[in-house]
C-alpha positions, 0 to 999 in steps of 0.5 A: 533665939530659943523660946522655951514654950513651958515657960509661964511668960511665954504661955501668957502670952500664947493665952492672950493671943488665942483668946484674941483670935477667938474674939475676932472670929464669928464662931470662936469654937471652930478654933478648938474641939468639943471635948469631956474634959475633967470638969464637963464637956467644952471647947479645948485648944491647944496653946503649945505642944504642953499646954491646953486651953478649955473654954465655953462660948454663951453665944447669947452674951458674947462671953468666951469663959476661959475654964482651965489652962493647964497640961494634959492631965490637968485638962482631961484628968487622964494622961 
């Protein structure tokens, strides 16, 4: 079978399977790089070969804010 990976079904569930391999981590941001993205800096991850998740651990609440998913140009602001 064929996945098509820019399918908006399969990049839920690509963001719902990275967000839980960040939650079983000790330290979530050792699955992505610091990075400026287009709103500030942040942790991004790439979810497929399009899409990219930017996120902000608050280490003190156990929080993961999940701040954009999108392609490229949608998280950097730059193709």
């Amino acid at each position: 079978m064929i996945i098509n990976s820019k399918d908006p079904a399969n990049v839920k569930v690509s963001i719902i399977h990275r967000i839980e391999e960040m939650i079983e981590l000790e330290d979530p941001g050792a699955i992505g790089s610091w990075k400026k993205t287009k709103y500030g800096s942040a942790f991004v991850t790439n979810l497929n070969d399009s899409y990219r998740l930017s996120f902000l651990i608050h280490r003190e609440y156990r929080i993961i804010q999940v701040l954009r998913v999108g392609d490229h140009k949608q998280v950097y602001g730059k193709d």
